[in-house]
C-alpha positions, 0 to 999 in steps of 0.5 A, a space after each residue: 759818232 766813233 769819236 763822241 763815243 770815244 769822248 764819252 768812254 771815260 764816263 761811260 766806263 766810270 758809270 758801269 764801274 759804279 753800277 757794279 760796285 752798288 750791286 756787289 755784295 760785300 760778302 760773297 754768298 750773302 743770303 737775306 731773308 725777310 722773317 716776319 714778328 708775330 705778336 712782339 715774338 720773332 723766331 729765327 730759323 737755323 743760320 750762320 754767318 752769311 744770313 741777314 734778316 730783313 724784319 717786319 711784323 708785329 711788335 708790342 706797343 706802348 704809348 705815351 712811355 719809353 723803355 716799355 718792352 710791353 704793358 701787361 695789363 693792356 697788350 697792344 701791338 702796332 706793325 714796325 716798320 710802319 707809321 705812328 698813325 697805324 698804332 694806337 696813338 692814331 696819330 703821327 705825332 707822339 712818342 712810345 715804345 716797340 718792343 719785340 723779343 728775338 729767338 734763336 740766336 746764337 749766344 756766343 756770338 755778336 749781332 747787330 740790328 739796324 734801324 734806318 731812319 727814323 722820323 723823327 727820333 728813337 732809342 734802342 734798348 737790347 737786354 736792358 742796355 742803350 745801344 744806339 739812337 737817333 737824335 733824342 726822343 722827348 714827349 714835346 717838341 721842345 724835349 725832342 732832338 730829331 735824328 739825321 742818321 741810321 743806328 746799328 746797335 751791336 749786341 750779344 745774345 742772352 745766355 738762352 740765345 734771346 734778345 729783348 729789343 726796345 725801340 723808343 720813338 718820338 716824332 714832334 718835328 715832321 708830318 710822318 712818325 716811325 719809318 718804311 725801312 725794315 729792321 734789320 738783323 745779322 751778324 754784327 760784321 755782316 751788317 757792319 760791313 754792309 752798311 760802310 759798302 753801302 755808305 762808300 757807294 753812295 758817297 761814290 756816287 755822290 762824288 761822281 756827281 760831283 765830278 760830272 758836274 766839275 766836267 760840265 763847268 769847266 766846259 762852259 768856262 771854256 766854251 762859252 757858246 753853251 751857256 745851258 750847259 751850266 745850269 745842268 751842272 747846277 743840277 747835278 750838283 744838286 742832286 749830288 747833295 740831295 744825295 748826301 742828305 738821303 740814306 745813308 745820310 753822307 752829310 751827317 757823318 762827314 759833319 756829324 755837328 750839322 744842326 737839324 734845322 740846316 739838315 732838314 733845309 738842305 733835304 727838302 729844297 734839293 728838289 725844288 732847286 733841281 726842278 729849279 735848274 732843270 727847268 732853266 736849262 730846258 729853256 736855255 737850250 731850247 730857247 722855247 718858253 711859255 713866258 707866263 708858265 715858265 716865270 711861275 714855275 721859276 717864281 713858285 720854286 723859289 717861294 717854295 725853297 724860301 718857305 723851307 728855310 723860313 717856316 717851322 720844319 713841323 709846318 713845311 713837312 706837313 705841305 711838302 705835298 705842295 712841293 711835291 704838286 710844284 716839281 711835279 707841275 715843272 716835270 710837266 712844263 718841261 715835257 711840254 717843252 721837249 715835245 715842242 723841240 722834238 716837233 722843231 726838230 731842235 739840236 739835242 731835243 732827241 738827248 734832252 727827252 732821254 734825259 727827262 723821261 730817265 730823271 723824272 722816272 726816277 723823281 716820281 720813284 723818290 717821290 712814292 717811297 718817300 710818300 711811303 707809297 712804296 718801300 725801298 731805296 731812293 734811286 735818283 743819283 742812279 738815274 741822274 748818272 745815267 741822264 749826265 752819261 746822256 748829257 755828256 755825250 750830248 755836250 762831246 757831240 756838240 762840242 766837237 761840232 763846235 771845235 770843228 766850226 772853230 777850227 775851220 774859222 780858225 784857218 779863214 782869221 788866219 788867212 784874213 789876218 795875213 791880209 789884213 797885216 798888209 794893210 795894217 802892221 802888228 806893230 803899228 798895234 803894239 805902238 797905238 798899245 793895241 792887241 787886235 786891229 778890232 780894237 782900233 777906232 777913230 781918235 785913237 793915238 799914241 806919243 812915241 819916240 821914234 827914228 823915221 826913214 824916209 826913201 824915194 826912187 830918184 828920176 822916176 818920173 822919168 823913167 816911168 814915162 818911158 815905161 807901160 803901165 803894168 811895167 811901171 807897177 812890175 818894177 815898183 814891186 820888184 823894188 819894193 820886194 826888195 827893200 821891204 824884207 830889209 826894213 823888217 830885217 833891222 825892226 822897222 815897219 813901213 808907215 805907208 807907201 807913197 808912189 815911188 817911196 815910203 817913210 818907216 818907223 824904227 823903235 829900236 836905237 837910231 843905229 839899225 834905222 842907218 845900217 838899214 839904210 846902208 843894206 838898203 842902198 848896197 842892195 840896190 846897186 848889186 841887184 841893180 833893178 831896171 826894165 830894158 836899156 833904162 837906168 837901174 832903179 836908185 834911191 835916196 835916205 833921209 833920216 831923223 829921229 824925235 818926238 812923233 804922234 801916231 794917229 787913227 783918222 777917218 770914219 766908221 766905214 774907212 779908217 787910215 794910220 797917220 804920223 804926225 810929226 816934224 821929225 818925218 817932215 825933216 826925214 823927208 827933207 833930208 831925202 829931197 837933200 840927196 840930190 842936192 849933195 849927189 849923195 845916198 843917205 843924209 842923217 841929221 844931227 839929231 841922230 849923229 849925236 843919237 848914234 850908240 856906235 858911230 864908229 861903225 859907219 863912216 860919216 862926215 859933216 856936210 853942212 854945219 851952217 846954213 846954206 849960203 842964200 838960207 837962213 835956217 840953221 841946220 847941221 847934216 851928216 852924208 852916211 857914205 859907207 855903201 860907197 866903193 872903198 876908193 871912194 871912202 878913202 877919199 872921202 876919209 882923206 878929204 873930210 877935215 878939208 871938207 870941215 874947214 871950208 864948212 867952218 869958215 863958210 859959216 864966219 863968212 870968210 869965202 876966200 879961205 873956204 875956197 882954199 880948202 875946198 881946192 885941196 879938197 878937190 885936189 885929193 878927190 877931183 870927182 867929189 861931189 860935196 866939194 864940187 857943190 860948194 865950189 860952185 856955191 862959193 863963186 856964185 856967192 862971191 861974185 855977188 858980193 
C-alpha cells in the first residue's frame, strides 16, 4: 500500500495544488455581496475596492425593442438573471431590452459589469455607449449570431455616481433565452482580475485533465494487459473539453474565430460521448454486460451524438432532456454493474464504485444547473479529477501487481532460455534469421556460406568398452566441457552432438574455424583426458568450407535443426582421413585457398591426386601446428620431398616418387605421411 500511495503522490499533490488555487481569492480580503434591483433601481451601499456585487432582482423590461432602457408609457419589469419565459414575452424565444439604473457609485472611478452567458446572445449598453456583447442580438433567427462567451463591460460612472445599463437579448437558437448567472458588479481591476483567476484555473483544470489522461495512455501503450484503462483516458479527455466549452468558455477564447455551430456540437455531445466511454470502460474492466442493455445504450449514445452534429441546434436544444434521460439511463446500467462486481467480488469493483458514485454526483449537479434547476458553477472537472486521482491509484495498484508478476515470469524466461540455449543455439536463430525460438517452425530454412568442422574421439569404442556406463558419460563431458568453450571461443556454434564427436558451424573466415582446431588439439594433449590406466582421450579434425542449407524438420510436438550439405559430408571425411595419414587436422583445398593468412599455420599438401586404387580427384592439406617443434621442422625440411613424390605419384611415375619419398624418410624416419606413401607405392608397384 506505501508504494501505490508513493505512485500516487505526484497526482495527489497536483490535485490539492489545484484545488487550493480554484478556492483562493485573487485578491486577499475580497468581499461580495449579493444586492437586490428593485423596479429597474438598484442602490449601492458604501464600498471600496475590495467589494464585489452579485446582482439580482427586478429590471425594466422591454420587448420586442432593443436599446430601450424603459417604456414610459407601459412600465413592465422581468427578474434577470432569469429566463425570457418569466417576462412578459412568455416565451423563450424572442428579443428585448432590460434596463436598470445603478446608484451609489463613485464617479471617479472605473467599474466593470459581468454578464455571464447569455442564451443566446446580448448587447451591453451603460450610459448610452456599447460595452460588450455576445454574439449579435437580431429579431429572427437569420439576423441573430449566438455567443460562446462572458462579457465584461468596463465603464465610468455618471458625474452623479450613476449608471444607466442597457442589456439587450435575443434567443432564437436554443430552448432557454436570458440566464441563471447573476450579474456582476465591482471595480474593473477586481472583476477583471477575478474572472482571468478564474479563466486560468479552469484551463488548469483542463489541462490536468488532460495530462491524466496523457498518464493513462501511455499506461496502455506500455502495458497492454489493461486495455480498460483507455477508454477512462477517453473520458477524461472528454470531460476535459466539456470543460472548455463551459464557463468560462476556455475554447472560445483560444479559438475565438470557432463557428457557433462547431461550438454548440462540442457542448452537447461531451456528455453523451463521456457516458459513452465511461460505459465501454465499465464493461472493459469488469467483463460483465447485459448484452441487450449495454449495445442500446452504446447504439443510443451514438444516435444521440449524431442527432447533435446533423439536427438544427434549435431542435436539439429543445430534446436535450432526451440526452439527459440518455446518460441518466447509462449511470444506472453502470450501477448496476458495479453492484454485480462488488457482489463478485472483482478486482477494483471497490475504486470503480468510488468512481462512479463521485462522477455521477457531480453529472447530476451539472445536469440541474444546467436545467437551471439550481444556480451555480458547473463542477464536473472537480469531480472528474478527483474520480481519475481514484483511477490512478486503482491503475499504480494494478500495475505494480503486474510488474511484479512480470517480474517473477522474468526471472522463470530467463532460467528457460539458459536451457533451452542448450538445446537450440541463438546462433542457429541468427543463421534461420530468427528472433525467438518461438518463431521457429517446421519447413523453416536458410542457405549459408559457412566453414564446418567436424571432430571425432579416436578409438573410443575401445575404450568405452573398458569402461561403466556413467564412466563412459564422465569422461564424455569432461571432454566436451572442454572442447566446447573452445568453439564458441573462435565464434563457432556446435550443430549437434554425435556420440563421441560433433560438427560445428563457423560464420566468420575459415581462418578462426583452423586455429579452433589447433586450440582444440594443444588442449588435449596438455589436459590429456583419460580414466584409469586408459589411454588419454585424442581426436581427430576435418574441415571444409562451402554452400550449406540449415533446415527445420520435424512435427508440431518435436522439431530438430538439420544441416543439409556436401561441405559437412566432405568435413566428415576429412575427419575419418586423420587416421589414415596419422595426422590431427586435415582441411580441404577449399579452405587452403579460403585462408586470409596461411602464413600463420604451418601447412603442407598431403594429397594432390587421387589416392592410388581411387578415383576421385581430391587435393588435402594436414594442418601440423599443434605438433611438437622438432617435429615441425621436420615436417618443414621434408615438405618439398613430400611435394615431389605427390607430383610424380599423380604422372605415375612410382619409381621417382619412391626416390623422394626415401629422402624424405631419411630426414624424418618417424613420418607418418611418408611412411603411408611408402608403403603404398610398393604395394602399387608389385602389382604392376
Amino acid at each position: 500500500m506505501k508504494k501505490i500511495l508513493l505512485g500516487a503522490s505526484p497526482f495527489l499533490f497536483m490535485f490539492l495544488i489545484l484545488t487550493f488555487i480554484t478556492r483562493e481569492k485573487p485578491i486577499q480580503n475580497l468581499r461580495e455581496h449579493t444586492v437586490t434591483a428593485q423596479y429597474g433601481l438598484l442602490t449601492l451601499p458604501a464600498h471600496n475596492d475590495r467589494d464585489i456585487f452579485n446582482i439580482k432582482g427586478q429590471w425594466h423590461f422591454t420587448p420586442h425593442q432593443f436599446y430601450y432602457f424603459r417604456d414610459n408609457t407601459r412600465p413592465l419589469y422581468a427578474p434577470l438573471p432569469g429566463k425570457l419565459s418569466e417576462t412578459a414575452l412568455k416565451s423563450d424565444f424572442g428579443y428585448a431590452s432590460y434596463g436598470l439604473r445603478v446608484v451609489g457609485l463613485n464617479p471617479n472611478k472605473v467599474y466593470a459589469l459581468q454578464v455571464n452567458h447569455i442564451l443566446s446572445s446580448c448587447t451591453i449598453v451603460i450610459n448610452g455607449a456599447d460595452r460588450a456583447g455576445q454574439g449579435q442580438p437580431g429579431i429572427s433567427t437569420k439576423t441573430e449570431i449566438p455567443g460562446k462567451t462572458i462579457s465584461i463591460a468596463t465603464f465610468k460612472p455618471s458625474k452623479n455616481g450613476t449608471a444607466d445599463i442597457i442589456v439587450n437579448i435575443s434567443n432564437f437558437h436554443n430552448r432557454y433565452g436570458g440566464t441563471d448567472k447573476s450579474i456582476i458588479l465591482g471595480s474593473a481591476d477586481i472583476v477583471n482580475d477575478s474572472f482571468v483567476f478564474n479563466l486560468l484555473s479552469y484551463n488548469i483544470a483542463s489541462t490536468v485533465l488532460l495530462l491524466f489522461s496523457m498518464f493513462f495512455i501511455m499506461l496502455h501503450l506500455n502495458y497492454k494487459k489493461m486495455p480498460y484503462i483507455l477508454w477512462f483516458a477517453f473520458t477524461a479527455i472528454t470531460i476535459s473539453i466539456r470543460v472548455s466549452v463551459f464557463y468560462p468558455h476556455i475554447l472560445a477564447y483560444i479559438w475565438p474565430a470557432i463557428p457557433w455551430k462547431l461550438y454548440f456540437i462540442v457542448r452537447y455531445s461531451s456528455m453523451p460521448l463521456a457516458a459513452l466511454f465511461f460505459t465501454i470502460f465499465i464493461n472493459k474492466i469488469f467483463n460483465i454486460q447485459y448484452k441487450f442493455v449495454y449495445r442500446g445504450i452504446i447504439a443510443l449514445c451514438l444516435l444521440s451524438i449524431a442527432f447533435i452534429v446533423i439536427a438544427p441546434t434549435l431542435l436539439v436544444s429543445q430534446y436535450l432532456y432526451i440526452q439527459q434521460a440518455l446518460i441518466f439511463i447509462a449511470i444506472i446500467y453502470d450501477v448496476v454493474i458495479v453492484i454485480r462486481a462488488l457482489v463478485k467480488r472483482k478486482k477494483s469493483a471497490i475504486w470503480i464504485a468510488a468512481v462512479l458514485g463521485i462522477l455521477a454526483g457531480f453529472a447530476l449537479y451539472d445536469t440541474l444547473v444546467s436545467l437551471w434547476v439550481v444556480s451555480g458553477k458547473l463542477r464536473l472537472q472537480e469531480g472528474a479529477m478527483v474520480a481519475i486521482i481514484i483511477t490512478v491509484i486503482m491503475s499504480i495498484d494494478g500495475y505494480a501487481n503486474a510488474i511484479h508478476q512480470i517480474e517473477q515470469l522474468i526471472e522463470e524466461l530467463k532460467k528457460i532460455q539458459t536451457a533451452l540455449r542448450r538445446f537450440f543455439p541463438n546462433q542457429l536463430l541468427m543463421f534461420l534469421q530468427k528472433n525467438s525460438i518461438t518463431e521457429i517452425n517446421t519447413g523453416d530454412s536458410s542457405e549459408l556460406s559457412m566453414t564446418v568442422l567436424s571432430i571425432d574421439i579416436r578409438s573410443f569404442t575401445s575404450i568405452s568398452e573398458q569402461l561403466e556406463p556413467d564412466e563412459v558419460f564422465i569422461l564424455l563431458n569432461k571432454y566436451f566441457a572442454l572442447v566446447a568453450p573452445i568453439i564458441r571461443k573462435y565464434g563457432g556454434v556446435i550443430m549437434k552432438f554425435l556420440g563421441d564427436g560433433f560438427t560445428a558451424l563457423f560464420s566468420e573466415k575459415p581462418d578462426a574455424a583452423v586455429s579452433c582446431g589447433v586450440e582444440i588439439q594443444k588442449k588435449l594433449q596438455e589436459e590429456n583426458i583419460r580414466l584409469g590406466n586408459l589411454p588419454a582421450i585424442r581426436a581427430g579434425i576435418g574441415i571444409d568450407t562451402g554452400k550449406i542449407l540449415l533446415g527445420i524438420i520435424g512435427s508440431d510436438s518435436r522439431l530438430d535443426s538439420v544441416v543439409i550439405s556436401n561441405t559437412c559430408y566432405t568435413a566428415e571425411e576429412l575427419q575419418a582421413a586423420t587416421k589414415v595419414y596419422s595426422n590431427t587436422i586435415i582441411i580441404s583445398e577449399s579452405i587452403f585457398k579460403s585462408l586470409q593468412h596461411p602464413e600463420d599455420f604451418h601447412i603442407r599438401c598431403i594429397q594432390n591426386s587421387p589416392v592410388i586404387g581411387e578415383t576421385e580427384q581430391t587435393v588435402i592439406y594436414e594442418v601440423y601446428d599443434c605438433d611438437t617443434p622438432d617435429i615441425q621442422s621436420k615436417k618443414q625440411k621434408t615438405a618439398s620431398y613430400i611435394e615431389k613424390a605427390l607430383k610424380r605419384i599423380k604422372e605415375k611415375n612410382y619409381a621417382n616418387a619412391q626416390t623422394y619419398i626415401a629422402k624424405s624418410l631419411e630426414l624424418f624416419p618417424d613420418d607418418p605421411l611418408a611412411l603411408y606413401y611408402q608403403k603404398v607405392i610398393q604395394e602399387t608397384i608389385y602389382n604392376l
